[in-house]
PATIDO-944540 format. One line per 10 residues: number of its first residue (from 1); their letters; for each residue x, y, z of N, C-alpha, C, CB. Coordinates in Angstrom, 3 decimals, always signed. Atoms other than C-alpha are relative to their C-alpha. Glycine has a CB too. Layout:
# PATIDO-944540
NUM	a	X Y Z X Y Z X Y Z X Y Z ~ ...
//
This chain:
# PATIDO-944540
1	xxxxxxxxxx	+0.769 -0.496 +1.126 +2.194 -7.624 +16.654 +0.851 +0.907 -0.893 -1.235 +0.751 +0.497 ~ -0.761 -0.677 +0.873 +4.609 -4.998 +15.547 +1.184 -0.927 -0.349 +0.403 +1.334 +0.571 ~ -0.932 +0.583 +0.551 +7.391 -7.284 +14.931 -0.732 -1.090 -1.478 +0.773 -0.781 +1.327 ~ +1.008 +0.988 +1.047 +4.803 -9.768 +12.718 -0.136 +1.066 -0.872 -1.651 -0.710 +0.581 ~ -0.069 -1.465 +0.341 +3.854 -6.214 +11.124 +1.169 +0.691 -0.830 -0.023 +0.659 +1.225 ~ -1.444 +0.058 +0.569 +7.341 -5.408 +10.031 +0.232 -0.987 -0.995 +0.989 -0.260 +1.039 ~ -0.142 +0.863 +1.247 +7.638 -8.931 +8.431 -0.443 +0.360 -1.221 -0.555 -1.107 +0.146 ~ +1.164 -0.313 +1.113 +4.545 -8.273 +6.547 +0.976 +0.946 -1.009 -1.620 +0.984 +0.733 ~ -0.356 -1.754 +1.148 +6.029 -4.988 +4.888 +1.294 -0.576 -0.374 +0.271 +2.096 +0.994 ~ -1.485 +0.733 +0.725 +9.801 -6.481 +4.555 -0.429 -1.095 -1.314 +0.976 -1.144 +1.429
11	xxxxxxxxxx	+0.527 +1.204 +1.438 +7.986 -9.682 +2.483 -0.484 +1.044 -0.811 -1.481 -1.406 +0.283 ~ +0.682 -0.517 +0.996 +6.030 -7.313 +0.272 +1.115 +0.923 -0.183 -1.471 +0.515 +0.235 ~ -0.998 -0.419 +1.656 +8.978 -5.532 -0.886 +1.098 -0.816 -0.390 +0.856 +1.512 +0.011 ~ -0.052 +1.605 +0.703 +10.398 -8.641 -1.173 -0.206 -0.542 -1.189 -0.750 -0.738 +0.453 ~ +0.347 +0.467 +1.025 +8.474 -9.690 -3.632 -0.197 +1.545 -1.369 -1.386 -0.941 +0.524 ~ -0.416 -1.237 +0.740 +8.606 -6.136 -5.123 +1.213 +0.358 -0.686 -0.080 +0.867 +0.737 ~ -1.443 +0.197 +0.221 +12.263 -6.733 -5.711 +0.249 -0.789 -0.821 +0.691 -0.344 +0.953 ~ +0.597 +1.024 +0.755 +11.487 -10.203 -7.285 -0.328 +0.103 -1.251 -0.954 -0.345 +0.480 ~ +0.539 -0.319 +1.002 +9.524 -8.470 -9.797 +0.812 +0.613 -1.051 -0.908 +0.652 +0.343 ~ -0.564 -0.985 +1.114 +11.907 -6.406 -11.250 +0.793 -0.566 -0.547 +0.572 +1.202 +0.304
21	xxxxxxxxxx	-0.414 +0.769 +1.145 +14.349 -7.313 -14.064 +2.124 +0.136 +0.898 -0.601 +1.123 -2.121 ~ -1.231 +0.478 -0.327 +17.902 -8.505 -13.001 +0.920 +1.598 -0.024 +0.500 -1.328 -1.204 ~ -0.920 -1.389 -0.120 +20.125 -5.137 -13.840 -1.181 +0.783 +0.747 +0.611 +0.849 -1.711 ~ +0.761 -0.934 -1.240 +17.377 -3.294 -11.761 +0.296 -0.253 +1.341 -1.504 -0.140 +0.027 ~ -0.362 +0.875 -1.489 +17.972 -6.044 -8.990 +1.126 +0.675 +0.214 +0.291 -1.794 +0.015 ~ -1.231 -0.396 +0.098 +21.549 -5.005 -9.522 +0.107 +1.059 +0.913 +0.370 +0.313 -1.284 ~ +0.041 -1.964 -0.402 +21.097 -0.968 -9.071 -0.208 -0.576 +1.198 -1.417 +1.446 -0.672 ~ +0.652 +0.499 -1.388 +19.373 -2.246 -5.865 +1.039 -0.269 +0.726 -0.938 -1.254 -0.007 ~ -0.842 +0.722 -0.777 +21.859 -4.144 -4.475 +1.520 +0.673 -0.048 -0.059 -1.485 -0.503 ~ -1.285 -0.467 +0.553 +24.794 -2.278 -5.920 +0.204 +1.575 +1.173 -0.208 +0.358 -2.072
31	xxxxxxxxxx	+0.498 -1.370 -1.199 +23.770 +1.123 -3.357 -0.896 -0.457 +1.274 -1.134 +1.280 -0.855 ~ +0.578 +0.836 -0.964 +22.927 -0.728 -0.164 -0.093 +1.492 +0.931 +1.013 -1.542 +0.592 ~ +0.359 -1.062 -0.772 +23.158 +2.316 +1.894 -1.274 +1.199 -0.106 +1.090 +0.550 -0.043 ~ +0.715 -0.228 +0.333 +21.266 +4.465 -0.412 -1.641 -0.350 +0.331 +0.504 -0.138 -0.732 ~ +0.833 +0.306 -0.100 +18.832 +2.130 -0.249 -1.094 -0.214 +1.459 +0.365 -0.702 -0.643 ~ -0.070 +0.073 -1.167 +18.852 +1.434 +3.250 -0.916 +1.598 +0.552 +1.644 -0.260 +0.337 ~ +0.762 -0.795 -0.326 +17.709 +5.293 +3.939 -1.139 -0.167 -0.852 +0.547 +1.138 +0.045 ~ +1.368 -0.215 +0.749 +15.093 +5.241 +1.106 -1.085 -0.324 +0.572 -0.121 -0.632 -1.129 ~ +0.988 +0.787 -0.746 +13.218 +2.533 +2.549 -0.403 +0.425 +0.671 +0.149 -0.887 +0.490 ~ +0.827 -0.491 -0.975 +12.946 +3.930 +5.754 -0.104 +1.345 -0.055 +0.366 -0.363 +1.203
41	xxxxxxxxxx	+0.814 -1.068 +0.245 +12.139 +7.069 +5.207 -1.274 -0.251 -0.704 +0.700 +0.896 -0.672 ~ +1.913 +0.832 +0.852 +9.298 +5.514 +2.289 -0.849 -0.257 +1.440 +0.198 -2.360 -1.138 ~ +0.900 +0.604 -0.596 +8.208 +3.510 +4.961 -0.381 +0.967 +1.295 +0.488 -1.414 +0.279 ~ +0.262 -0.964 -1.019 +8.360 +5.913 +7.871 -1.085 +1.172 -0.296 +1.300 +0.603 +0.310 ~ +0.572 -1.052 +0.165 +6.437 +8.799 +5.478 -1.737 -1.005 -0.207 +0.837 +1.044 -1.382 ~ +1.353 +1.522 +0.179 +3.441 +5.137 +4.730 -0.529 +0.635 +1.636 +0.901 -2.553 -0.018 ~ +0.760 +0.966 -1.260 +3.196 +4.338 +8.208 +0.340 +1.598 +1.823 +1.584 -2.471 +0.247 ~ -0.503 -0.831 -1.147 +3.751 +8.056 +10.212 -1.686 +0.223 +0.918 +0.902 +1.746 -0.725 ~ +1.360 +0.169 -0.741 +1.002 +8.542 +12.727 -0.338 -0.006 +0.896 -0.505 -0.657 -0.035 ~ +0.326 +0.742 -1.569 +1.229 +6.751 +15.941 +0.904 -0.901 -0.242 -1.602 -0.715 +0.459
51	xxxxxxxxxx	-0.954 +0.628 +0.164 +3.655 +5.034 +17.497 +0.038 -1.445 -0.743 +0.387 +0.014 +1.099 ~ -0.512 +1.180 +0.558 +3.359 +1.702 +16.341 +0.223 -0.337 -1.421 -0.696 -0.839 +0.398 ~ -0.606 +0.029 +1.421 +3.245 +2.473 +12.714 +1.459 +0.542 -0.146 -0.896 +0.846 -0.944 ~ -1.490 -0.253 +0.073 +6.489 +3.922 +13.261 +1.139 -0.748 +0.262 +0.223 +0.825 +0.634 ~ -1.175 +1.019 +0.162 +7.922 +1.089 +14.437 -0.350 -1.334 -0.795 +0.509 -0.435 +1.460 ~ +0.261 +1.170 +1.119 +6.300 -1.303 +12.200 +1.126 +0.717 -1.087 -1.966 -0.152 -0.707 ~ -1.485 -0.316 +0.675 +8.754 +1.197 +9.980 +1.059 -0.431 +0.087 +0.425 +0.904 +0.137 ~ -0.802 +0.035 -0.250 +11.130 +0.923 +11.304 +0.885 -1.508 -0.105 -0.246 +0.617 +0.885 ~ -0.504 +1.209 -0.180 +11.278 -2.993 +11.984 -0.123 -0.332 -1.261 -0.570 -0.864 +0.969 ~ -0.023 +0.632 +1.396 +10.325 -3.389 +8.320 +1.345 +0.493 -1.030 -1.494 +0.456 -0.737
61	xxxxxxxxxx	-1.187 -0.361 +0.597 +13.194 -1.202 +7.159 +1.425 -1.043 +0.784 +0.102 +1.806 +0.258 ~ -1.337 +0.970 -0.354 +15.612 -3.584 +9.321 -0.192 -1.063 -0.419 +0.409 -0.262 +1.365 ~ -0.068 +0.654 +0.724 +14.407 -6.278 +8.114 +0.532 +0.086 -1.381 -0.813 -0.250 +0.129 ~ -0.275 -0.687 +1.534 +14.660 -5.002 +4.563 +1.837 -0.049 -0.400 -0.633 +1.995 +0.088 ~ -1.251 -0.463 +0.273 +18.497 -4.008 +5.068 +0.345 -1.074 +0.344 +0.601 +1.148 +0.536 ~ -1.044 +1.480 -0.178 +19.383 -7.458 +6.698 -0.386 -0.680 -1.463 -0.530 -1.324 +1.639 ~ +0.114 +0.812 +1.681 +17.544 -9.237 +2.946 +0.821 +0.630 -0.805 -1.506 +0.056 -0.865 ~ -0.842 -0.880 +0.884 +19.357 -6.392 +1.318 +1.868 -0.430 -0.299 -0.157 +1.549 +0.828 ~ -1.546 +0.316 +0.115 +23.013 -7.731 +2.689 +0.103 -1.204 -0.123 +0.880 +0.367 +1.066 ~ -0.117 +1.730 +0.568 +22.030 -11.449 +2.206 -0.001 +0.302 -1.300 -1.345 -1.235 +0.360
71	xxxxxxxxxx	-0.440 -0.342 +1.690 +21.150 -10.007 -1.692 +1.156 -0.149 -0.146 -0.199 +1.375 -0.612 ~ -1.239 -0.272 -0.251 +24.404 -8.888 -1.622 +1.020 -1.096 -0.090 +0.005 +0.534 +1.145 ~ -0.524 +0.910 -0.065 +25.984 -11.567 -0.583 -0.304 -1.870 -0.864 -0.067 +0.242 +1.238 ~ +0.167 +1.137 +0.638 +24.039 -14.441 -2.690 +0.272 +0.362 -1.788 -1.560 -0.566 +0.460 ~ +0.121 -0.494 +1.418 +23.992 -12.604 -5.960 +1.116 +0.889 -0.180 -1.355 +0.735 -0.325 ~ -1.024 -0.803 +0.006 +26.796 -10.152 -5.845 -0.739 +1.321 -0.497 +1.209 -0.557 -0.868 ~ +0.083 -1.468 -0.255 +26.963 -6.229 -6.682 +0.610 +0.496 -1.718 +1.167 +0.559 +1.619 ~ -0.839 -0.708 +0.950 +28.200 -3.990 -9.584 +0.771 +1.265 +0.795 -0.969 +0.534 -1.269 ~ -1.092 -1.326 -0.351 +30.981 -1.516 -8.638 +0.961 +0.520 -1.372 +1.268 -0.596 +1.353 ~ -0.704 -0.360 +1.005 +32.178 +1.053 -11.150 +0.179 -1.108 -1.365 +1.238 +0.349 +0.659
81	xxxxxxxxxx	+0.739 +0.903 +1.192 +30.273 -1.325 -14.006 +0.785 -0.925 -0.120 -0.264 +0.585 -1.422 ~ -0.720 +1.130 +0.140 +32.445 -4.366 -13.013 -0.933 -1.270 +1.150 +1.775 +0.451 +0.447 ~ +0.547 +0.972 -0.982 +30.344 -7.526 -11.498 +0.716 -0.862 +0.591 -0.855 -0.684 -0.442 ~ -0.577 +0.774 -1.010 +31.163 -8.862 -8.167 -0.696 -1.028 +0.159 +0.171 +0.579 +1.148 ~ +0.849 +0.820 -0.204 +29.564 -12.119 -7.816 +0.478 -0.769 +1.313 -0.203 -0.756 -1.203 ~ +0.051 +0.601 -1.398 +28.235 -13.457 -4.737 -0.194 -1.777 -0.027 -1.382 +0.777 +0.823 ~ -0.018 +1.689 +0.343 +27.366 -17.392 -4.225 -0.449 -0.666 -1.177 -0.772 -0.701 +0.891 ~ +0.349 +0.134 +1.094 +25.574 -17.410 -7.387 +0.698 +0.884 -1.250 -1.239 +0.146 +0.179 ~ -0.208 -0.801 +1.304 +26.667 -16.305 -10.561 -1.260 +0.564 -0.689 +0.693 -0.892 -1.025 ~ +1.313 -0.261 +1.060 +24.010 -14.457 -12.527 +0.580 +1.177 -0.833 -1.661 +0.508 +0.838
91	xxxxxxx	-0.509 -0.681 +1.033 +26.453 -12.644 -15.031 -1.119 -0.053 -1.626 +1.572 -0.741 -0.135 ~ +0.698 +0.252 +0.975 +24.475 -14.050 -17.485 -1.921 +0.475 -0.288 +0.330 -1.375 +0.079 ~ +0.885 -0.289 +0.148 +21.112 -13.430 -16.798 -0.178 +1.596 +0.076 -0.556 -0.754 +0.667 ~ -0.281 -1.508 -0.100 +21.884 -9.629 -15.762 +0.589 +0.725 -1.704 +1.381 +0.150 +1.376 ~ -0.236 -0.090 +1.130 +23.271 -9.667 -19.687 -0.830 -0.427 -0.770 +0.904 -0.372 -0.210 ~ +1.245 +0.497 +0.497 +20.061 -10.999 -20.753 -1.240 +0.705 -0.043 -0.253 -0.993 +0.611 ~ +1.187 -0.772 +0.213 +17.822 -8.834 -19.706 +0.035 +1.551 -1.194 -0.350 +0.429 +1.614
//
């Protein structure tokens, strides 16, 4: 249940991620560590309580950071405002928005 639980919350910021506009995606992906604490702390201050909301946190923040380094790796990163591209190119659409 808590591992199913976890999914749940990893997909919904998932699609929270989805939503936003390509150079936002970027920022995102560009501070993986950053992000990495945010999450779980967010999700840890959501779901504090009892144990199993804590590890529904917890498993949703690992999830989260493994989609975070596939991002990463399918779309690439900005470092010091130069784009690294991952299996996809999306120079273009990140200059679009």
């Amino acid at each position: 249940m808590i591992i199913e639980s976890g999914v749940i919350v990893a997909l919904g910021l998932l699609f929270v991620f989805f939503k936003c506009s390509w150079r936002v995606r970027m920022k995102m992906l560009s501070y993986p560590l950053a992000m990495d604490i945010g999450i779980f702390i967010a999700l840890n201050i959501i779901h504090w309580g009892t144990f199993s909301g804590v590890m529904v946190a917890a498993t949703g923040a690992l999830i989260t950071s493994a989609l975070l380094s596939a991002g990463r790796y399918l779309y690439g990163h900005i470092t010091d405002g130069l784009y690294y591209s991952g299996v996809f190119n999306v120079i273009k659409r990140i200059q679009g928005d």
